[in-house]
N, C-alpha and C positions, 0 to 999 in steps of 0.2 A: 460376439454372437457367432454361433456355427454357420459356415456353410455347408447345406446338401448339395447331392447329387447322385446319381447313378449312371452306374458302368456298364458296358455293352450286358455283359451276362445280368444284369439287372438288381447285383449289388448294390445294395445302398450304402454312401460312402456321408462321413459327417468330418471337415473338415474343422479344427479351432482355430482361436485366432492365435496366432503366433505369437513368439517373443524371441529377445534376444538368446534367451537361455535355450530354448528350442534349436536357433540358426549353430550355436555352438556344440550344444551335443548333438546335431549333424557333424559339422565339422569334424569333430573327435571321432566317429563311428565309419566315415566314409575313409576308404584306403586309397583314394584319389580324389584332385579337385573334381573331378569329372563325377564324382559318384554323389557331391554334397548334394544335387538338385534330390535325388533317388531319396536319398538318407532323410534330407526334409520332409521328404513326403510322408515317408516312414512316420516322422516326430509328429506330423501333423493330422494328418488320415486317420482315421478308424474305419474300417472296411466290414461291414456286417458285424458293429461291435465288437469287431479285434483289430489287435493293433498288430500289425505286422511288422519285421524288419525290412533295413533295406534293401535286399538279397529276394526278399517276397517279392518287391515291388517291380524290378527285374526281372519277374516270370512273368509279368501281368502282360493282355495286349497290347502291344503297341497304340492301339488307340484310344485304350484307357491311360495310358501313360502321359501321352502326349495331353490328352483332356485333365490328367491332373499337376500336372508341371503348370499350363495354362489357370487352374483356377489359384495356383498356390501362386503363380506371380505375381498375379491380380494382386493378391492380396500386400503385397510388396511394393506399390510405385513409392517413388521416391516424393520425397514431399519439394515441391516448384518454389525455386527464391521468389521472395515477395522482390516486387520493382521501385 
């Protein structure tokens, strides 16, 4: 199931659910480890129906950035050993 949201300018942003295949072509596309977080977002976001690169997502506010790193972690906790 997607997550919404909207960004300061009032974007509306439709996030999917990930996969492996997504975390890897981040990988492949970011020119530093520092740039996968970006590149995911890229893979995962739809921003008013387009999909932007990761270089887009680099222009965006800072506080829409910060707010989508935040929702795309979320989506990533690790699963807790059973005891």
């Amino acid at each position: 199931m997607a997550k919404e949201l909207v960004l300061s300018d009032g974007k509306k942003v439709k996030i999917k659910q990930g996969k492996g295949i997504d975390l890897l072509h981040a990988q492949m596309k970011a020119k530093t480890s520092e740039e996968i977080p970006y590149a995911l977002i890229a893979e995962l976001c739809e921003i008013d129906g387009n999909f932007l690169v990761y270089e887009d997502i680099l222009e965006l506010p800072i506080e829409d950035v910060i707010t989508l790193q935040a929702a795309i972690s979320g989506k990533f906790q690790l699963a807790q050993p059973s005891a």
